[in-house]
Biopython code that builds the backbone (N, CA, C, O; Angstrom):
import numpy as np
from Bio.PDB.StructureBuilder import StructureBuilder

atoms = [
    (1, "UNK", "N", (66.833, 38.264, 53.816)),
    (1, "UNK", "CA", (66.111, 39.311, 54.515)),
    (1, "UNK", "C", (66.046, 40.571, 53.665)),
    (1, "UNK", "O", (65.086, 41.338, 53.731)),
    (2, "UNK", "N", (67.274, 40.800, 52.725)),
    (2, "UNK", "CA", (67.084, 42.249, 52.216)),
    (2, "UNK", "C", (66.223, 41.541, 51.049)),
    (2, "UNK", "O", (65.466, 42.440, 50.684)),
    (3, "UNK", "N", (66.020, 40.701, 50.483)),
    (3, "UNK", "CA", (65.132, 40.807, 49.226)),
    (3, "UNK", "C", (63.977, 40.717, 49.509)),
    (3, "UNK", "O", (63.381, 41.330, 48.624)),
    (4, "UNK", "N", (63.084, 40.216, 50.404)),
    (4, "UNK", "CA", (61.822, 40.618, 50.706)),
    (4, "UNK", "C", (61.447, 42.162, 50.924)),
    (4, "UNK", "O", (60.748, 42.827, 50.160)),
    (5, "UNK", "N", (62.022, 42.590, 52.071)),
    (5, "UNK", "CA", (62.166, 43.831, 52.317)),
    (5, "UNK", "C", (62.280, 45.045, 50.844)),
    (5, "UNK", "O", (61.602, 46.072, 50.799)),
    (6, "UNK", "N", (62.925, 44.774, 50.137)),
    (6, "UNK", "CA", (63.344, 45.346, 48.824)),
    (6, "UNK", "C", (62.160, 44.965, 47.813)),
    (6, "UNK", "O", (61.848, 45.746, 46.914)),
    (7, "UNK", "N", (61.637, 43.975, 47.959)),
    (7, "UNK", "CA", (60.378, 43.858, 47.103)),
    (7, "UNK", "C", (59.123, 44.380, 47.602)),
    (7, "UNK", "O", (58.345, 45.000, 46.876)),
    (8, "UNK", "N", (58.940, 44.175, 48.661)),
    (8, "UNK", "CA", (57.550, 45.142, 49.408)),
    (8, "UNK", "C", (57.847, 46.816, 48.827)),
    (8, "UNK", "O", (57.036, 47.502, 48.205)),
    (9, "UNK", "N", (59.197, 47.195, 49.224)),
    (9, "UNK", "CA", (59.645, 48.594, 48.892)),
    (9, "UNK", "C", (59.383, 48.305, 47.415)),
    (9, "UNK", "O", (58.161, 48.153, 47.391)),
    (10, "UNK", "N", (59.702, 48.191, 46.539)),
    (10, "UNK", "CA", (59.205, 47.997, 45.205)),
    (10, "UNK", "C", (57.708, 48.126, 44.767)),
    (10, "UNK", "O", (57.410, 49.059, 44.020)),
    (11, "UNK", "N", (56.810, 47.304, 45.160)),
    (11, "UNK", "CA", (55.474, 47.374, 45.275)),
    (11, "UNK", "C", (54.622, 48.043, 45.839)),
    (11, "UNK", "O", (53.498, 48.303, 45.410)),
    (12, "UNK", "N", (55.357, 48.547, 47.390)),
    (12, "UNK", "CA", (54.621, 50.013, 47.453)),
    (12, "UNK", "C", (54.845, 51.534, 46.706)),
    (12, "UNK", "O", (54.111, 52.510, 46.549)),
    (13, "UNK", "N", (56.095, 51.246, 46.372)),
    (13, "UNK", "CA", (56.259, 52.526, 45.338)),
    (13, "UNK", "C", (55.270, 51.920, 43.739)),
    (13, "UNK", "O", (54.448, 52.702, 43.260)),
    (14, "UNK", "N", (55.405, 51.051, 43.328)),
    (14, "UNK", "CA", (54.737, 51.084, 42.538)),
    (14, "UNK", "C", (53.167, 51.399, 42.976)),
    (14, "UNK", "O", (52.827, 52.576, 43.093)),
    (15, "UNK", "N", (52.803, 50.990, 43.068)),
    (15, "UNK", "CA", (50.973, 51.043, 43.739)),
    (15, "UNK", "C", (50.925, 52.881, 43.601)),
    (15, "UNK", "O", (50.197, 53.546, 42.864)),
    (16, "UNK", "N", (51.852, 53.311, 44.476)),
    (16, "UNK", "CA", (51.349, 54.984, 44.660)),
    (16, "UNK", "C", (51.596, 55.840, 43.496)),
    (16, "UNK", "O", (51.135, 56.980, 43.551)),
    (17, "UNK", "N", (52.265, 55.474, 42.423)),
    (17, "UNK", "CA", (52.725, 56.388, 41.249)),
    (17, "UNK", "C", (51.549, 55.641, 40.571)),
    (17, "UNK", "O", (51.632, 55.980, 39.391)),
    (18, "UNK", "N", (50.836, 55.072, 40.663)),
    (18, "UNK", "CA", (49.566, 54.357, 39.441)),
    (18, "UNK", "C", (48.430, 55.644, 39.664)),
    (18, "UNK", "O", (48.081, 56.247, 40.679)),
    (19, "UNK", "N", (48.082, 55.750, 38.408)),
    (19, "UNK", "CA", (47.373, 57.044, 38.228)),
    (19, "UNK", "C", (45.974, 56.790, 39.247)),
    (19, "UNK", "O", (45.753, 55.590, 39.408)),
    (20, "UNK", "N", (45.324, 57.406, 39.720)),
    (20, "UNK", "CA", (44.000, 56.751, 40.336)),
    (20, "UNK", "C", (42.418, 57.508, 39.377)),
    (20, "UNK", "O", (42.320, 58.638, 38.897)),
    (21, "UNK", "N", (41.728, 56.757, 39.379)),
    (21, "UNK", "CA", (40.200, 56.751, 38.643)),
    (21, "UNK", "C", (39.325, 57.491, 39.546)),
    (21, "UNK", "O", (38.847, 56.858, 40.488)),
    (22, "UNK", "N", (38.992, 58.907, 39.398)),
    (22, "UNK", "CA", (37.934, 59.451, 39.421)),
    (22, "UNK", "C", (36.895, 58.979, 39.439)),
    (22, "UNK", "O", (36.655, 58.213, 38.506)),
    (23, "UNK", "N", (35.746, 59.210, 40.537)),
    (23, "UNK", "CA", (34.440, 58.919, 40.316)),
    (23, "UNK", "C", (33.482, 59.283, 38.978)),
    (23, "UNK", "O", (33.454, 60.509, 38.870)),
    (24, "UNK", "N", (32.734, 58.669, 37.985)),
    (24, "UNK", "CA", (32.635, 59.426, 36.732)),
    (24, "UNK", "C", (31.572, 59.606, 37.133)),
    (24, "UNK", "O", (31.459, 60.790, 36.815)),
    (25, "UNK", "N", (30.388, 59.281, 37.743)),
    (25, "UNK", "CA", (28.798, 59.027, 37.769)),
    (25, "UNK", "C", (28.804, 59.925, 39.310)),
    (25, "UNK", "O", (29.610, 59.402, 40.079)),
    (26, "UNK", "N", (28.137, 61.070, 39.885)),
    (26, "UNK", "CA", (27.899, 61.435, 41.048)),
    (26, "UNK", "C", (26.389, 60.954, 41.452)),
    (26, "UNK", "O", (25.339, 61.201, 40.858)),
    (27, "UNK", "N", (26.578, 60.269, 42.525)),
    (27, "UNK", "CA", (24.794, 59.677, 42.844)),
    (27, "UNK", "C", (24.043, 60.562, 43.431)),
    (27, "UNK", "O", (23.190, 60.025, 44.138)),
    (28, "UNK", "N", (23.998, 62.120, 43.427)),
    (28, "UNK", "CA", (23.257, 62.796, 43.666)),
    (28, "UNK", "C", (21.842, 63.346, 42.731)),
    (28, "UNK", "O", (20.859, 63.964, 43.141)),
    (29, "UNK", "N", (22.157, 62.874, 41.361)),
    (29, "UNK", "CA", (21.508, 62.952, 40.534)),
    (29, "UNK", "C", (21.060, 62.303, 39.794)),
    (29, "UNK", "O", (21.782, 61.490, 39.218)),
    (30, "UNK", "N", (19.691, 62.386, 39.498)),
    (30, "UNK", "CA", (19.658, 61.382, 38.596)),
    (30, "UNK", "C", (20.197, 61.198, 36.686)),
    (30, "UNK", "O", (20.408, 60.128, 36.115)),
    (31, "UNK", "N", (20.275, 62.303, 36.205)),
    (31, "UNK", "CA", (20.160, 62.501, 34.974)),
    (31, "UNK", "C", (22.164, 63.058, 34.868)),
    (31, "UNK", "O", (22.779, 63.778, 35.654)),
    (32, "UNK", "N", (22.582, 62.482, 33.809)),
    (32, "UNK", "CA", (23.774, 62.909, 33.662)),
    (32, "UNK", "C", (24.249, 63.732, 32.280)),
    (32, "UNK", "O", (23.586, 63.265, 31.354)),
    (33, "UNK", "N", (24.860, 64.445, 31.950)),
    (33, "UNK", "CA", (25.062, 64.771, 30.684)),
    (33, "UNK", "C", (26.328, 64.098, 30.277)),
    (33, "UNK", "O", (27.355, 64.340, 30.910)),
    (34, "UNK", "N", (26.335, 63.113, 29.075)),
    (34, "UNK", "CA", (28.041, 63.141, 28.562)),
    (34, "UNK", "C", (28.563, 63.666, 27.511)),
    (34, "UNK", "O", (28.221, 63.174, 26.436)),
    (35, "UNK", "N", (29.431, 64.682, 27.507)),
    (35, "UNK", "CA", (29.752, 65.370, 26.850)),
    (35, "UNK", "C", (31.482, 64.902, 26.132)),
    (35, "UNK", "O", (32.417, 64.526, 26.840)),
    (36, "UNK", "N", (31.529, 65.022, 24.929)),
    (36, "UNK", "CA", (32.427, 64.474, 23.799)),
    (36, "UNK", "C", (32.852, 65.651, 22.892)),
    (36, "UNK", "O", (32.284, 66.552, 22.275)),
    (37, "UNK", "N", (34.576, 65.068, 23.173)),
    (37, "UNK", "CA", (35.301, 66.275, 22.545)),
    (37, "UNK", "C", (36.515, 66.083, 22.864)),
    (37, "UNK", "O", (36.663, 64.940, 23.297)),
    (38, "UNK", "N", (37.648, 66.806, 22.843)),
    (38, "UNK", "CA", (39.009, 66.878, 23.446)),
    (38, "UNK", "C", (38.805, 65.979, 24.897)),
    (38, "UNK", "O", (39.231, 64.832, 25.033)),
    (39, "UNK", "N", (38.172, 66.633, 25.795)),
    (39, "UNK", "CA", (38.312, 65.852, 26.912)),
    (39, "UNK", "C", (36.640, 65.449, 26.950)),
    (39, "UNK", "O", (35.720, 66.259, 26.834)),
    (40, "UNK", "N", (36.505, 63.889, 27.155)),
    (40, "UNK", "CA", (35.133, 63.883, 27.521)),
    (40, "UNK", "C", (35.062, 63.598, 28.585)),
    (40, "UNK", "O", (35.900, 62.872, 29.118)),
    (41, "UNK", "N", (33.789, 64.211, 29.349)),
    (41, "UNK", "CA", (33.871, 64.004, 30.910)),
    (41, "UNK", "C", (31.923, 63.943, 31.287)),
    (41, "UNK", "O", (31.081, 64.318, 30.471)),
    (42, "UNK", "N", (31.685, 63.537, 32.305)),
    (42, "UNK", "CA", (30.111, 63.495, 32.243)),
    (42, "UNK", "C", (29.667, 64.775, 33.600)),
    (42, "UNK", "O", (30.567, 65.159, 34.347)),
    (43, "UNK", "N", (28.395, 65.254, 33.741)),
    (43, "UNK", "CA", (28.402, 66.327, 34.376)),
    (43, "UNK", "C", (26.645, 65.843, 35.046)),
    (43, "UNK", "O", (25.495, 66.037, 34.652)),
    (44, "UNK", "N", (27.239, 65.185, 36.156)),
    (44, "UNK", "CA", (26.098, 64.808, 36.515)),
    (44, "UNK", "C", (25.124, 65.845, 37.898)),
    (44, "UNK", "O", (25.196, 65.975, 39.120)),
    (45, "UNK", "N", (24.606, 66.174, 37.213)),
    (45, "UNK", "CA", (23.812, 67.699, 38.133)),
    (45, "UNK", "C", (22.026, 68.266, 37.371)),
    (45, "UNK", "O", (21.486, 69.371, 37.304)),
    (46, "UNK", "N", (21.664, 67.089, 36.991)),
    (46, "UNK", "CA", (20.327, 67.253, 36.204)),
    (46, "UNK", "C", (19.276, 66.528, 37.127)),
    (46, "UNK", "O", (19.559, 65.398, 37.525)),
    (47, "UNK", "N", (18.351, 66.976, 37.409)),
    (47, "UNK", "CA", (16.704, 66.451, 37.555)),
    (47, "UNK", "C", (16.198, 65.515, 37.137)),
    (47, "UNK", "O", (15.812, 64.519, 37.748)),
    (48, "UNK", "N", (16.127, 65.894, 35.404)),
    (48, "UNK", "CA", (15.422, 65.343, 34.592)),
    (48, "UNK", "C", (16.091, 65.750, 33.006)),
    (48, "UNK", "O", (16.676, 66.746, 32.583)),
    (49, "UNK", "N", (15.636, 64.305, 32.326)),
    (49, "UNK", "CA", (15.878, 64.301, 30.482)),
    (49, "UNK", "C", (15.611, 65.491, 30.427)),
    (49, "UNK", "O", (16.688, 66.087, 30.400)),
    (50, "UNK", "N", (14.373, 66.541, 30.377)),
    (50, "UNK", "CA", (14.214, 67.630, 29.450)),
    (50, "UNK", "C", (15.146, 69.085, 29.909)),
    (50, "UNK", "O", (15.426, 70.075, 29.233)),
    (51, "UNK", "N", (15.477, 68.740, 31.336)),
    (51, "UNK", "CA", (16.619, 69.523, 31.657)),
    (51, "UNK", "C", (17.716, 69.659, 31.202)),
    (51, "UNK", "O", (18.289, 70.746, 31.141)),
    (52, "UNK", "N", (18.347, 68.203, 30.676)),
    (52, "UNK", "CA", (19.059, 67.787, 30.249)),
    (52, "UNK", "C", (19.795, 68.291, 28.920)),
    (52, "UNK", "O", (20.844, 68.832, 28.572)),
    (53, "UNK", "N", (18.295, 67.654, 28.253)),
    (53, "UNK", "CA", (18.377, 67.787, 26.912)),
    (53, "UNK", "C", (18.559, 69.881, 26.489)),
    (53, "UNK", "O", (19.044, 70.521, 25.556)),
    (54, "UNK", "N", (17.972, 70.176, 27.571)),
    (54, "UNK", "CA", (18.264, 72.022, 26.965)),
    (54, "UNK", "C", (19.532, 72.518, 27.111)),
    (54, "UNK", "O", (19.933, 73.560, 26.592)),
    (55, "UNK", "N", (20.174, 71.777, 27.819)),
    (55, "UNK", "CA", (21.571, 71.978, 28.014)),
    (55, "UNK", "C", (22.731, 71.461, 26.880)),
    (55, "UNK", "O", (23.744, 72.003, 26.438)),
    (56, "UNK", "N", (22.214, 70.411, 26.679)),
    (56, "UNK", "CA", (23.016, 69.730, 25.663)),
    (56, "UNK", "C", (22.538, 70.180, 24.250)),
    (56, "UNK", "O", (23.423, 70.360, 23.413)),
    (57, "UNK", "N", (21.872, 70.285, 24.063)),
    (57, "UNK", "CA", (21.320, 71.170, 22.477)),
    (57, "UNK", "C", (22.327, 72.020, 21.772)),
    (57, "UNK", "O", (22.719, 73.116, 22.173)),
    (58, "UNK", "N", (22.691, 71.432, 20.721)),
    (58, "UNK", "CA", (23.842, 72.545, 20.189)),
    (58, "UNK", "C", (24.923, 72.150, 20.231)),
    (58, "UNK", "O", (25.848, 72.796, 19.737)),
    (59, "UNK", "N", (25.108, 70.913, 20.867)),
    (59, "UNK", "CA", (26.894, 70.239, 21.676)),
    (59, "UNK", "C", (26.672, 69.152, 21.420)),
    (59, "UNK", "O", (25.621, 68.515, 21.355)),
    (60, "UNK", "N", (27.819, 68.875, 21.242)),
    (60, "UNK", "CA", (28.511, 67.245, 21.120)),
    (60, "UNK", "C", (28.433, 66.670, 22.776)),
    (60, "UNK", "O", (29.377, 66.604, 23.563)),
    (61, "UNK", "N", (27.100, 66.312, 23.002)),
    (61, "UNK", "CA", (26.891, 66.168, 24.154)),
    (61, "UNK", "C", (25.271, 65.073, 24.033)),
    (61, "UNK", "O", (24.400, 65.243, 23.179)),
    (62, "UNK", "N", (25.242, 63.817, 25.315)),
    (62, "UNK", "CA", (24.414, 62.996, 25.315)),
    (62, "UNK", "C", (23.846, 62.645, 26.556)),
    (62, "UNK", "O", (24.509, 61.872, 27.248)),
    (63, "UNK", "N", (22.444, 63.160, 27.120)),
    (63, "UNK", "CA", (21.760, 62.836, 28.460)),
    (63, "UNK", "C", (21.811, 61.059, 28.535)),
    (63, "UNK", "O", (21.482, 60.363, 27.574)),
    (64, "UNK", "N", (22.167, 60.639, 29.527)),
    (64, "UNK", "CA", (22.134, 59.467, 29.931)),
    (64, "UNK", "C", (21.322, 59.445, 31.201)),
    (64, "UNK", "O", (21.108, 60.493, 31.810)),
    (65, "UNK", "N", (20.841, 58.222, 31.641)),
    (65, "UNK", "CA", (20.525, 58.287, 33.256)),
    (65, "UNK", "C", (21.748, 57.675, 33.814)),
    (65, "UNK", "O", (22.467, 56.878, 33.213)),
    (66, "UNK", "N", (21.860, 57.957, 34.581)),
    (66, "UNK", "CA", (22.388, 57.875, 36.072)),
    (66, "UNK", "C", (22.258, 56.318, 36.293)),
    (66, "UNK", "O", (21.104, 55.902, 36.198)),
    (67, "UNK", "N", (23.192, 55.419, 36.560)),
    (67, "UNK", "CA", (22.807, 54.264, 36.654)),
    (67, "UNK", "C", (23.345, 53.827, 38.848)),
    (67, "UNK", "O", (23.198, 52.934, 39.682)),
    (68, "UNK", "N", (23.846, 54.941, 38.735)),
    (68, "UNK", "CA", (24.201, 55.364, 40.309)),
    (68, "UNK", "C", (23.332, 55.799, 40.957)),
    (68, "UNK", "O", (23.149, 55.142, 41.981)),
    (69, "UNK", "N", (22.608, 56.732, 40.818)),
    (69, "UNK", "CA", (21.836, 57.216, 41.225)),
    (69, "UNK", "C", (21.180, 56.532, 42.915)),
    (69, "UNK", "O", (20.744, 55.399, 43.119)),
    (70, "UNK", "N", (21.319, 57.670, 43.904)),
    (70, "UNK", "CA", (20.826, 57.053, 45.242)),
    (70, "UNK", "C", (19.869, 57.725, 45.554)),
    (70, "UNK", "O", (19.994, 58.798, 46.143)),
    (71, "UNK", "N", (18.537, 57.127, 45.158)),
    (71, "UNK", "CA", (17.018, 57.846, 45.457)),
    (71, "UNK", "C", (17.157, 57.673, 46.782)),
    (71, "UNK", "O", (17.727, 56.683, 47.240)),
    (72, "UNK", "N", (16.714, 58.504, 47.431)),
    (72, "UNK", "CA", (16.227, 58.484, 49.199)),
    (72, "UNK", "C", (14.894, 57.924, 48.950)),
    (72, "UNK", "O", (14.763, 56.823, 49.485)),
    (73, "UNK", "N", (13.847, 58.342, 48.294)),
    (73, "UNK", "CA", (12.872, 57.458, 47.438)),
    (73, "UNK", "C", (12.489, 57.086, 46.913)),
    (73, "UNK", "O", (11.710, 57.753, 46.231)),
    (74, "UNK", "N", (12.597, 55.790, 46.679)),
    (74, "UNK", "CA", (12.838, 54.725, 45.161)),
    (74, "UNK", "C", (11.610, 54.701, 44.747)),
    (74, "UNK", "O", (11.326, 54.088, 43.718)),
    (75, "UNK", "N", (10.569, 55.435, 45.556)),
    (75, "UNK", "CA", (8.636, 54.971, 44.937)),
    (75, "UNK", "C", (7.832, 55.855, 45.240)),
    (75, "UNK", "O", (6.634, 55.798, 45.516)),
    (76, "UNK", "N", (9.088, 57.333, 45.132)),
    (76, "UNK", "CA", (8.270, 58.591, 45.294)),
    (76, "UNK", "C", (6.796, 58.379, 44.347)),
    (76, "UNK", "O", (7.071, 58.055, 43.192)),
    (77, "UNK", "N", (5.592, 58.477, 44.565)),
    (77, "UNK", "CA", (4.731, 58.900, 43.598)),
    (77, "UNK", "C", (3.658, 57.361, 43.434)),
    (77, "UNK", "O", (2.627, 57.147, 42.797)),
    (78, "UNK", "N", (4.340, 56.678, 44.167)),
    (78, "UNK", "CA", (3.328, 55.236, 44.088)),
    (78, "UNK", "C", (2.975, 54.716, 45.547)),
    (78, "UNK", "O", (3.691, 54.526, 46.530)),
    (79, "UNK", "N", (1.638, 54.556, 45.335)),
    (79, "UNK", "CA", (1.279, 54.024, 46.620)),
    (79, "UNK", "C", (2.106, 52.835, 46.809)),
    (79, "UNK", "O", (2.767, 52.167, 46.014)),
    (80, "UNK", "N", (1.835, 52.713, 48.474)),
    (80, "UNK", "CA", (2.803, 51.783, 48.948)),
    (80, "UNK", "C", (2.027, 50.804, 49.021)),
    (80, "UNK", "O", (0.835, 51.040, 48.820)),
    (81, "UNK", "N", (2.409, 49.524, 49.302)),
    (81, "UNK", "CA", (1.388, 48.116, 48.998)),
    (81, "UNK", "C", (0.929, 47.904, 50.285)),
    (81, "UNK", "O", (1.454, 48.076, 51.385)),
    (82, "UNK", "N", (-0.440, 47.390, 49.841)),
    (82, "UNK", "CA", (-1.465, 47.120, 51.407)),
    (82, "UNK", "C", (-1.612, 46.152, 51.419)),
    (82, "UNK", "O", (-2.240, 45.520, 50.570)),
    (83, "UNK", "N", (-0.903, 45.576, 52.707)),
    (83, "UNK", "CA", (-1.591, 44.271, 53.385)),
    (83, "UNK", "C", (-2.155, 43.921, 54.056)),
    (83, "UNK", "O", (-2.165, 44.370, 55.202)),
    (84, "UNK", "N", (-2.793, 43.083, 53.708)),
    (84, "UNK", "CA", (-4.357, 43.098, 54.201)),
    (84, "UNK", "C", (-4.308, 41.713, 55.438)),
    (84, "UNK", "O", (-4.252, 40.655, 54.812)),
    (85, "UNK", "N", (-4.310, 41.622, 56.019)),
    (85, "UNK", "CA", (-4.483, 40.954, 57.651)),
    (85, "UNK", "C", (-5.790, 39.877, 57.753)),
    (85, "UNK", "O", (-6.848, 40.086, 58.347)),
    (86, "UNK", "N", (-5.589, 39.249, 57.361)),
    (86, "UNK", "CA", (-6.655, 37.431, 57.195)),
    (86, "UNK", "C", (-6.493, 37.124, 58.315)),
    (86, "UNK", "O", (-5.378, 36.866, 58.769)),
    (87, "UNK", "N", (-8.093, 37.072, 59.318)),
    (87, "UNK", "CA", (-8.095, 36.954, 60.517)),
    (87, "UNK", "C", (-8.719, 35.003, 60.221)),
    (87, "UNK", "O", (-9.786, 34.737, 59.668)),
    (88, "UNK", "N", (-8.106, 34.345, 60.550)),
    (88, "UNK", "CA", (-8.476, 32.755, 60.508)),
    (88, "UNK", "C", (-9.238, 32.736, 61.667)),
    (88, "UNK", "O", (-8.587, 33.083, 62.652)),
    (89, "UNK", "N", (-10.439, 32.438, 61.896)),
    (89, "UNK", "CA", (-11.606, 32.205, 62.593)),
    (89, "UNK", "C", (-10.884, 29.982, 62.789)),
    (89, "UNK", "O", (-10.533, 29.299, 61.827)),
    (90, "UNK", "N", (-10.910, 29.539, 64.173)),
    (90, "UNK", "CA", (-11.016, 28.077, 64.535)),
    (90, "UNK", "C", (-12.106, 27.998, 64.832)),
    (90, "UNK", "O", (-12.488, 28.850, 65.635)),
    (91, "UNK", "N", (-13.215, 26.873, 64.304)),
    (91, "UNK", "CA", (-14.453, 26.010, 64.451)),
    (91, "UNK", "C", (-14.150, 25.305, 65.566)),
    (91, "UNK", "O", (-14.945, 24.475, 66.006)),
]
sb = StructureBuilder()
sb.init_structure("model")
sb.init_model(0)
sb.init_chain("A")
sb.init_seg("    ")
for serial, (resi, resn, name, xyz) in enumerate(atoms, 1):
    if name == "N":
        sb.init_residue(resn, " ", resi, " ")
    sb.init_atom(name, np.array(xyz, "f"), 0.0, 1.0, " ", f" {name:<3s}", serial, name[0])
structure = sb.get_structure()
């Protein structure tokens, strides 16, 4: 009985001292900057590449997209597809 007990206690202390992983990608945006150096970290708060890119100019720094990214609309800017309704006429 005490060695089960003593091993769960073991494994939950381990589990909680394990460092935990930060979200790196925020899906609010689409465009991310990653920036390289002592600490590299990505800074995702861009629009767009050319936003991007004016920011990073000058720095050890690289626009990526967003591979997270959560469009509310995935087809802003394209019509939506029409279907067209085939009325079958019976003889």
């Amino acid at each position: 009985m005490r060695l089960p007990v003593l091993a769960m206690l073991v494994i939950g202390v381990a589990s909680v001292n394990a460092p935990a992983r930060a979200q790196t990608y925020s899906p609010d945006y689409p465009v991310c900057l990653h920036v390289y150096g002592p600490v590299t970290y990505y800074e995702c708060r861009y629009t767009s590449l050319p936003q991007c890119a004016a920011t990073a100019s000058g720095r050890a720094a690289q626009c990526v997209v967003n591979p997270y990214f959560a469009n509310p609309y995935p087809y802003e800017g394209v019509p939506p597809l029409r279907r067209h309704r085939r009325h079958h006429h019976s003889y």
